[in-house]
N, C-alpha and C positions, 0 to 999 in steps of 0.2 A: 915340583909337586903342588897341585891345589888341593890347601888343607880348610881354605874357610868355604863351608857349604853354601852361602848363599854364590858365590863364584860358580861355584857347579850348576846351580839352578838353572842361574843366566845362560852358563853354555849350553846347557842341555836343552832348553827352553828355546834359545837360538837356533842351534841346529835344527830341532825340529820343525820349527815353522819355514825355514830355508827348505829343506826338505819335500815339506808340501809343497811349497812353490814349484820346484824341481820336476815334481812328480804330475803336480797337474798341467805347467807344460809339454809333459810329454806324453800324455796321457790325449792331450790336447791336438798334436803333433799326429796320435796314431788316426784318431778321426780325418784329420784333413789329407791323408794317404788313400783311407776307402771314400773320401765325397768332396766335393770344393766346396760343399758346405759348411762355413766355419762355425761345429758346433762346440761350444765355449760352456765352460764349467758357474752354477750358479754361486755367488760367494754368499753364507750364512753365519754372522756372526751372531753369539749370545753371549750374556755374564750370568754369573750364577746366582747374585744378590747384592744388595746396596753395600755390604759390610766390606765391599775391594778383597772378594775372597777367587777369584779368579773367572775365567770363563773359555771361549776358544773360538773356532772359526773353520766352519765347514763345508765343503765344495762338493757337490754335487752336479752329476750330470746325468740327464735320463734319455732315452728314445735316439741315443746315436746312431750313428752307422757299426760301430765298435762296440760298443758298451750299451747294455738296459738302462745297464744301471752301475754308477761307480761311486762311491762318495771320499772323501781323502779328508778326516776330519784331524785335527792339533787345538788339542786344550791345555790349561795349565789351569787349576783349581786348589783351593786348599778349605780347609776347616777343620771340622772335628765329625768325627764319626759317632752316633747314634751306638750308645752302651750295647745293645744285642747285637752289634756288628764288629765291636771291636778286638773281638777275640778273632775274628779271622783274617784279621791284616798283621802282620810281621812287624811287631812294634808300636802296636797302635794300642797294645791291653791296657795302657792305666791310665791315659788322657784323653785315646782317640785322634790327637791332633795328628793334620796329613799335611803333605805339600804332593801331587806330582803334575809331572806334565810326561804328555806324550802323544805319538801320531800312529793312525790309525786309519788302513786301507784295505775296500773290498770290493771286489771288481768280478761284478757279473756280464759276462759276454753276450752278446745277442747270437753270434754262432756258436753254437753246439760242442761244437767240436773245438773249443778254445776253450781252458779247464776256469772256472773263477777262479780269484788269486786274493789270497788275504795275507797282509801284513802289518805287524805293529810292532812297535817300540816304545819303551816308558823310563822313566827316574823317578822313583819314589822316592817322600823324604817321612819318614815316622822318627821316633826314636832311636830309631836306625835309617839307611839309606842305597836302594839298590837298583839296577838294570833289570829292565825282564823284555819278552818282547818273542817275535818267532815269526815265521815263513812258513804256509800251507797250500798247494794245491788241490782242488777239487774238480776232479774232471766228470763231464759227463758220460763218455768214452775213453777207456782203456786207451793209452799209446805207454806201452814200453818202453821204447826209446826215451821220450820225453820226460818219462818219471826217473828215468837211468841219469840222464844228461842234471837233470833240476838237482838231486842230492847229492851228484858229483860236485857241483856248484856250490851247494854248501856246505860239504865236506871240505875243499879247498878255501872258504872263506874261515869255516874254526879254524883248520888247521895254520894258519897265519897268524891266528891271532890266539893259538895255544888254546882251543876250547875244545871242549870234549863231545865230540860231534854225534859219538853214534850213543854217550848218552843224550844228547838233545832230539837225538831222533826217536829213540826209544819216549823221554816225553809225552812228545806228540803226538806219537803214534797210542798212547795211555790216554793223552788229554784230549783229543780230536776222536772222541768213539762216541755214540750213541748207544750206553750201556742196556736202555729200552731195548733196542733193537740187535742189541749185539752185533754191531758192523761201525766199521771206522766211518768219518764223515767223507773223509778224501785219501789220498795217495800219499801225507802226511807231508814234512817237511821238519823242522826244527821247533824246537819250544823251550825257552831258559825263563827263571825267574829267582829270585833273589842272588844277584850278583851284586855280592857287596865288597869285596877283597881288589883291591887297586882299582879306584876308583878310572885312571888315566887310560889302563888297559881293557877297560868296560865300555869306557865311553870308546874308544878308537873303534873295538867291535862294534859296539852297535852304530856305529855312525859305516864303517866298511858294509853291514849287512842294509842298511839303507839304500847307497851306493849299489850292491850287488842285485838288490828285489828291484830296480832298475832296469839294470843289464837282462833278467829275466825275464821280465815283461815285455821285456824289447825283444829279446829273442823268440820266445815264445808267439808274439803277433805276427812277425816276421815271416815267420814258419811257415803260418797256418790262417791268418787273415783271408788267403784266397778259395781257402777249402771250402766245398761246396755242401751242403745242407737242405734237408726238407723238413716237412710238418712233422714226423715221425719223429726225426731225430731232435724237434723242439720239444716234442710230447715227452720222451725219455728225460730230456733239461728239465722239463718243469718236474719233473718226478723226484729227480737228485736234488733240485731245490726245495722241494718241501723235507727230505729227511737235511738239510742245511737249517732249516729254519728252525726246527725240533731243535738241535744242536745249542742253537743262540741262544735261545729261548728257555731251553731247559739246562744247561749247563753251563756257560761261558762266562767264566770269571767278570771278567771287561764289562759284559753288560751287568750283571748284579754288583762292580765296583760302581761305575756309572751312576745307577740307579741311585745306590746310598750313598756316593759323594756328592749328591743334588747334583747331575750335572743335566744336559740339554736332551729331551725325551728324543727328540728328532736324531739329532748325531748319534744318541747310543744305539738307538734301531737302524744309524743307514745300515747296517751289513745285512740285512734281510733283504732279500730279492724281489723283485717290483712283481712277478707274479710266480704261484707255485700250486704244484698239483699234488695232491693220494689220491690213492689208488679207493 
């Protein structure tokens, strides 16, 4: 059992930048299937401040065959959190001081009919110390099947790892709504956060659901990379993406954590889509 917490850091901290690497090879891999054009992910690294309080390193790709827009960002920051924020972090009420790290993925499709795919994972260190993180599809078009097949997928990943799936679905399906609007953002998926009880069996989930939003993205391309599309069905995409952006924008923990743990304005905005319509 690892009981001294900076141990955990480094794994978790490890892992997730292995991770990324993982991810943007393959990500990498799905373009050179639809083009022999080798389009290759930009690497962006920032730090946060002179003080050695952390920073990260974020990949972005735009205008592929695959992908508008993807970005695969892994930070690891620490400080202290700013007195009117510190009531709403889990540990953070009487000093503010933070440690986390974590990776974070959003993948907007150029065809339509291929849902965007958000995924992230974290380790927080406050006062206390926990896992949080989740899997969401958002599709532009309804497929059944597809949304049957994805929650089965992560039905069968809690269940290995003794997690309480259909409350993380429920979550999600709470935290991924657009309460302006009254309508969920996507077709849901999972969403956990403060997992602090066996730190060993936290990390192993979250490290299997990394592994698993993989296999998904792989399948999911697979599928459906050859499915045919028009201007119509771009014009309904950019639609879905502007009630996506409301979302980020007005709601999304990640980016008002971001924000007030100084972190890099660029990385916290890549989930936002390169372009987006209203009506």
């Amino acid at each position: 059992m690892i009981k001294d917490i900076e141990r955990k850091k480094k794994f978790t901290n490890n892992w997730f930048t292995f991770l990324q690497s993982e991810i943007c090879n393959q990500f990498e891999n799905f373009e050179k299937v639809k083009s022999k054009k080798n389009k290759k992910f930009i690497k962006n690294t920032w730090k946060k401040d002179k003080n050695n309080e952390g920073g990260g390193t974020y990949y972005m790709l735009k205008n592929g065959n695959v992908f508008d827009k993807v970005g695969v960002n892994q930070s690891t920051v620490s400080g202290t959190f700013k007195k009117k924020f510190r009531s709403k972090i889990y540990g953070a009420e009487k000093n503010g001081k933070y440690w986390a790290s974590g990776i974070s993925v959003v993948a907007h499709m150029k065809n339509p009919k291929i849902p965007a795919i958000h995924f992230n994972t974290r380790f927080i260190v406050t006062s206390k110390s926990w896992f949080g993180g989740g899997i969401d599809l958002t599709p532009s078009y309804k497929d059944k099947s597809e949304t049957i097949t994805f929650h089965n997928r992560l039905k069968n990943i809690c269940n290995q790892n003794r997690k309480k799936y259909t409350y993380y679905k429920k979550n999600c399906d709470n935290y991924f709504f657009n309460i302006h609007r009254q309508e969920p953002r996507g077709v849901g998926g999972i969403f956990f956060d403060y997992e602090e009880n066996n730190w060993e069996e936290n990390f192993k989930f979250v490290r299997d659901l990394g592994l698993e939003f993989m296999n998904i993205t792989k399948n999911i391309f697979y599928k459906k990379n050859k499915k045919k599309w028009n201007n119509n069905d771009k014009e309904i995409q950019l639609l879905k993406r502007g009630r996506y952006t409301e979302f980020n924008l007005l709601y999304d923990r990640g980016t008002k954590f971001g924000l007030n743990s100084g972190g890099n304005i660029d990385a916290i905005l890549m989930s936002l889509p390169p372009l987006a319509k209203w009506n």
